[in-house]
C-alpha positions in Angstrom: -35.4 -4.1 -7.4 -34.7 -7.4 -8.7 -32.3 -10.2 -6.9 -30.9 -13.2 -9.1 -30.6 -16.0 -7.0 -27.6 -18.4 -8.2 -26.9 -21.7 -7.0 -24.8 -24.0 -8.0 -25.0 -27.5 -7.0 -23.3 -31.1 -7.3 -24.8 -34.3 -6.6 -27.2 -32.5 -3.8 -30.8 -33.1 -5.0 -32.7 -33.1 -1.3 -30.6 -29.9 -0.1 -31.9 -27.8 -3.2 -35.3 -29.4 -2.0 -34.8 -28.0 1.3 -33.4 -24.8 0.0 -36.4 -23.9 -2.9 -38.8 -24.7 -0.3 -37.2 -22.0 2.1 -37.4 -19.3 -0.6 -41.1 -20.3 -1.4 -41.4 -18.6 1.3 -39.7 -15.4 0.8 -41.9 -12.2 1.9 -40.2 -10.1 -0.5 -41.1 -11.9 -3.9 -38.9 -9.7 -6.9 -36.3 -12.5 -7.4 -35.6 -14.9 -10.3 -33.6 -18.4 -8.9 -30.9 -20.2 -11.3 -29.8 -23.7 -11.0 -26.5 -24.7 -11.7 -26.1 -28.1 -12.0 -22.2 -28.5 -12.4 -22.3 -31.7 -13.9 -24.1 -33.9 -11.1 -24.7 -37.8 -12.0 -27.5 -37.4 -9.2 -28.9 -34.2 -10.7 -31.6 -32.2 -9.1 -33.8 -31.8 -11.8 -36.9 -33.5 -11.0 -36.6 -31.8 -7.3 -37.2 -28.3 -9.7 -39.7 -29.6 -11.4 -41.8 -29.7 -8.3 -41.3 -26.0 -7.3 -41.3 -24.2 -10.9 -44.7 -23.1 -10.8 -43.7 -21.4 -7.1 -41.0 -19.7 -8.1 -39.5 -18.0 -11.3 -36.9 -20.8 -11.6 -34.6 -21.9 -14.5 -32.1 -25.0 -14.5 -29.1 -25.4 -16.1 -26.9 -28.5 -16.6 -22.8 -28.2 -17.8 -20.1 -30.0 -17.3 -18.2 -30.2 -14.2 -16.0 -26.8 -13.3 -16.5 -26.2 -9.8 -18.6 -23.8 -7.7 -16.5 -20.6 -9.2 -16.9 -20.9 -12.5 -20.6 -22.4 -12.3 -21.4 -19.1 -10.5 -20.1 -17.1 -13.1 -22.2 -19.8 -15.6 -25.3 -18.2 -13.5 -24.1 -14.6 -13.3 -24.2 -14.1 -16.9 -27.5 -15.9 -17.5 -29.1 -13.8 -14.8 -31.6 -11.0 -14.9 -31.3 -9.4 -11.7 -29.9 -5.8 -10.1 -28.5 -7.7 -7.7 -26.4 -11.5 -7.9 -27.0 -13.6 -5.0 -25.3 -16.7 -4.1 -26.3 -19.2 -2.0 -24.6 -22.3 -1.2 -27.0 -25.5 -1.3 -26.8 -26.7 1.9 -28.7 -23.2 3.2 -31.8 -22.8 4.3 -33.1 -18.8 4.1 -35.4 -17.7 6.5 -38.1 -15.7 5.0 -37.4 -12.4 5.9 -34.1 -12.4 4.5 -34.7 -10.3 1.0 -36.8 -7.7 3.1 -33.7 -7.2 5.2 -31.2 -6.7 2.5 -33.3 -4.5 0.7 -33.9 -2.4 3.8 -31.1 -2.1 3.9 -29.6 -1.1 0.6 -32.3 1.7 0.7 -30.6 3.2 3.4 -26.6 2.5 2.6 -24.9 2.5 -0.8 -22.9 -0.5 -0.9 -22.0 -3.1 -3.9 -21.5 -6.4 -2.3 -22.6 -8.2 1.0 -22.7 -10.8 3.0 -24.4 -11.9 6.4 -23.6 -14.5 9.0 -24.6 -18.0 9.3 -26.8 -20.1 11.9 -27.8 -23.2 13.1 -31.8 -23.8 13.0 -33.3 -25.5 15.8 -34.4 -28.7 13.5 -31.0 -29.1 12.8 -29.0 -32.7 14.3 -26.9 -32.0 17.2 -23.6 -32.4 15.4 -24.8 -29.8 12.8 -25.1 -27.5 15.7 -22.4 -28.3 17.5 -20.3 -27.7 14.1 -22.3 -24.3 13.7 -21.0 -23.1 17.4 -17.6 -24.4 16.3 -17.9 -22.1 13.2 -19.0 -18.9 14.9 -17.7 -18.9 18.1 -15.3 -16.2 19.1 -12.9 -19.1 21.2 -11.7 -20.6 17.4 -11.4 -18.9 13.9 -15.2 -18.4 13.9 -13.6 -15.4 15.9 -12.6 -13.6 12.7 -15.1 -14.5 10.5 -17.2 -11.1 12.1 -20.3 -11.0 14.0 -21.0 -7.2 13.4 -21.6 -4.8 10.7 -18.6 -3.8 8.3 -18.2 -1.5 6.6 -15.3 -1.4 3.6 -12.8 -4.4 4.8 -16.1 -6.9 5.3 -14.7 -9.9 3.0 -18.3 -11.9 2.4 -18.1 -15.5 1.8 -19.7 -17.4 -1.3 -22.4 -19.2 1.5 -24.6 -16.1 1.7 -23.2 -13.3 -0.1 -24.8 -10.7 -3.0 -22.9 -8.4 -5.6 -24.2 -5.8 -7.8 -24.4 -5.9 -11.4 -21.8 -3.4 -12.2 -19.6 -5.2 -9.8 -19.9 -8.4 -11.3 -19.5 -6.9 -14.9 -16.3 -4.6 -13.5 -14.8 -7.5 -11.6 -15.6 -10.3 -14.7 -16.5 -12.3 -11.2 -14.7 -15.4 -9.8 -11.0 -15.8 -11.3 -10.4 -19.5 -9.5 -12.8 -22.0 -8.8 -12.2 -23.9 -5.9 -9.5 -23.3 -2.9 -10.8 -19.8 -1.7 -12.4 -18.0 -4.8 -15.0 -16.6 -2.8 -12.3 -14.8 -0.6 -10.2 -13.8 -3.4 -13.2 -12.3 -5.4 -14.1 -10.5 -2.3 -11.0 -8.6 -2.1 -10.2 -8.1 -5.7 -13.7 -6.7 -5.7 -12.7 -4.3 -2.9 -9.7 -3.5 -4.6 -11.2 -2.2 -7.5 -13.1 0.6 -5.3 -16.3 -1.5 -4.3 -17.7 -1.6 -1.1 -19.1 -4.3 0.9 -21.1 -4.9 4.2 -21.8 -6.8 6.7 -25.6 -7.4 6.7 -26.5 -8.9 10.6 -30.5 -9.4 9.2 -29.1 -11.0 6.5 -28.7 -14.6 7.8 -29.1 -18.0 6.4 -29.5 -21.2 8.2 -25.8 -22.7 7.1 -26.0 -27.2 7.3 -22.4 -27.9 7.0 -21.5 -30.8 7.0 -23.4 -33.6 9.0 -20.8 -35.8 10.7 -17.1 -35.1 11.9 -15.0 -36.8 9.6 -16.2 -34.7 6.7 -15.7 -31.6 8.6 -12.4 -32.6 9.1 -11.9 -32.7 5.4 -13.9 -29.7 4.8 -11.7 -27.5 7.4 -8.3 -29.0 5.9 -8.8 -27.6 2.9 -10.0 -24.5 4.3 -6.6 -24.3 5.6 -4.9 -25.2 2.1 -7.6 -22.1 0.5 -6.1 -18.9 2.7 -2.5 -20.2 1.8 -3.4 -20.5 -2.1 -5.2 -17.1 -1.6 -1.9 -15.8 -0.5 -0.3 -16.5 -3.6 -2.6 -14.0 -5.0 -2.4 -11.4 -2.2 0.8 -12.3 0.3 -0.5 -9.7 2.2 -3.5 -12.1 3.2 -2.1 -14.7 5.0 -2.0 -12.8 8.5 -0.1 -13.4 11.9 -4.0 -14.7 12.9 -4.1 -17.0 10.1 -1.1 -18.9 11.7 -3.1 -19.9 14.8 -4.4 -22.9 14.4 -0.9 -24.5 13.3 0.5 -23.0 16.7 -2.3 -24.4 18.2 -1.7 -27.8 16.8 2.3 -27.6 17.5 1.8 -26.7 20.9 -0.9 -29.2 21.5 1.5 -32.2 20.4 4.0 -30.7 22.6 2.2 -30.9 25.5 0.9 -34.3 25.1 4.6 -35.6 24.5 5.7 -33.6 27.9 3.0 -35.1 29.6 3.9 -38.0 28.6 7.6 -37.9 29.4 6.7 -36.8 32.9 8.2 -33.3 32.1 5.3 -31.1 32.8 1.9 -31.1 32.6 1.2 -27.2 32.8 1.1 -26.5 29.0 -1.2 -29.8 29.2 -3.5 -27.7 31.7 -3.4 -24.8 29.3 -5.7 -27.1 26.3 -7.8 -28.7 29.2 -8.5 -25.4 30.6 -9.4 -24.2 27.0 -11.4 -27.4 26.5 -13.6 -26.4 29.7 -13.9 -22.7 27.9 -15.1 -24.1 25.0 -17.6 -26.0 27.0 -18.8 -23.5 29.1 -19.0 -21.3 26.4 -21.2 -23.8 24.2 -23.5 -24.9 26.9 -24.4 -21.5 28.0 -25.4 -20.6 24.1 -27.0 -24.1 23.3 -28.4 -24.9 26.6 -27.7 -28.8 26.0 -25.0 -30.8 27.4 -24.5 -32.7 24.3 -23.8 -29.8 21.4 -21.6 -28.3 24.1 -19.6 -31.5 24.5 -19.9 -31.8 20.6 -18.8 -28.4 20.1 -15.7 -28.6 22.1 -15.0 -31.8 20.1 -15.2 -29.6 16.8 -13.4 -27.4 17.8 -10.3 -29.5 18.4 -11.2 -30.9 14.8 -11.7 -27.6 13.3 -8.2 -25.9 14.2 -6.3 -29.5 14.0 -7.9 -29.7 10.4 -7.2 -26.4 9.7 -3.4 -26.4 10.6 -2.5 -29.6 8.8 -4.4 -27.9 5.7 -2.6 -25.0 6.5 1.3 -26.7 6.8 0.4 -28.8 3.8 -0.4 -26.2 1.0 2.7 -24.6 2.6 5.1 -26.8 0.9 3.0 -28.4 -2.1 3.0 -27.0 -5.2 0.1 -24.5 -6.3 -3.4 -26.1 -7.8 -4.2 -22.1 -8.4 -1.4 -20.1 -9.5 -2.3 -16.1 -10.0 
């Protein structure tokens, strides 16, 4: 079978570097790679000059319309059985299009998706964001860790859809602020069904210091309340957490301030030490696990005020 890799990319030229030469070494070599540059003023196009005769490779510049849309660009220009989407700041480890197709041999499935990890080159605050991400103490907890089968919602940083899905579905119907989530469920809304590929990994970057996670993460929390507007249903008790996290966080500073009480106070340092604990024993290094905990205050702060703030704003995406 045949896999169209698609992957669109602003202003990013060393991580498609890093990225083309990950699938140069791909053991399983049926697979055609499209660029999307979505209207980068620091384009990528002499970084695809270097790989094109090691890969079946084909760039493409447009305008600016966001990672949605420049996927769907890709989509239609594609070749492939199967439509895979990376994001640019992945690195895919070279087993990773053996494993899929292992496994669609075995299961009948039309979309996928796999988890996400940190590689050992990677800088300490890229793996301390990476435990942050995936842990099972923040909303890494939900993301899933095992198979699924059905309800598995990929996301756009490592996921694959069939043709007929893509051609069914007419792919992403918003660009930015959760499309990946919202094409995942309209997808399993119109009968397809996904899985949860554990084989199917990808060595996820993220973002390389703490203030841009912070940004990232805030509008993380703004995406699951535009998504809502599309499906109410989606916004979940679980998907309040973070914002009672934050709100009781404040209140325990101000009572431990006033003198009141420092229990609820306890209850965060307590979790902090969790977090710790939990990082070091995975990591094995002081520093990630101090890092870690640090994101993970970040992550659930940033996620809340994203969160409370697409809460009362007017929509960017309306259905």
């Amino acid at each position: 079978m045949l896999y169209s890799v698609i992957i669109p990319v602003f202003n990013r030229p060393q991580e498609v570097r890093e990225l083309l030469q990950s699938l140069t070494q791909q053991s399983y070599k049926q697979f055609e790679v499209l660029i999307i540059e979505d209207g980068s003023t620091k384009t990528c196009e002499d970084v695809v000059g270097e790989y094109i005769n090691q890969l079946d490779l084909h760039y493409y510049f447009k305008e600016n319309s966001g990672q949605g849309f420049s996927r769907n660009f890709g989509f239609k220009l594609a070749k492939g059985d199967y439509l895979v989407v990376f994001d640019s700041d992945c690195l895919v480890p070279e087993h990773y299009f053996q494993a899929v197709t292992n496994f669609l041999q075995k299961n009948k499935i039309d979309f996928w998706g796999g988890p996400d990890k940190a590689h050992p080159e990677f800088s300490d605050i890229q793996k301390a964001i990476n435990f942050s991400m995936t842990s099972v103490l923040t909303t890494g907890g939900i993301r899933g860790r095992e198979k699924h089968m059905g309800t598995y919602h990929p996301r756009s940083f490592n996921m694959g859809i069939s043709r007929e899905a893509f051609e069914s579905s007419g792919g992403y119907k918003i660009t930015r602020m959760g499309e990946d989530i919202e094409f995942s469920i309209r997808l399993g809304k119109l009968g397809f069904t996904s899985a949860f590929i554990k084989e199917a990994y990808v060595f996820h970057k993220r973002r390389t210091s703490l203030s841009e996670f912070f940004k990232q993460l805030r509008f993380f929390g703004r995406a699951r309340i535009n998504i809502g507007r599309f499906y109410p249903d989606e916004v979940k008790p679980v998907h309040w957490l973070p914002l009672a996290f934050l709100t009781g966080l404040l209140i325990s500073i101000l009572l431990l301030l006033m003198g009141i009480s420092w229990l609820p106070a306890g209850v965060y340092m307590v979790y902090a030490f969790s977090l710790f604990l939990s990082g070091l024993l995975r990591e094995k290094n002081i520093k990630v696990a101090f890092l870690g905990t640090l994101a993970a205050y970040i992550q659930l702060t940033a996620y809340a005020l994203g969160f409370l703030s697409e809460s009362i704003s007017r929509p960017e995406n309306k259905p």
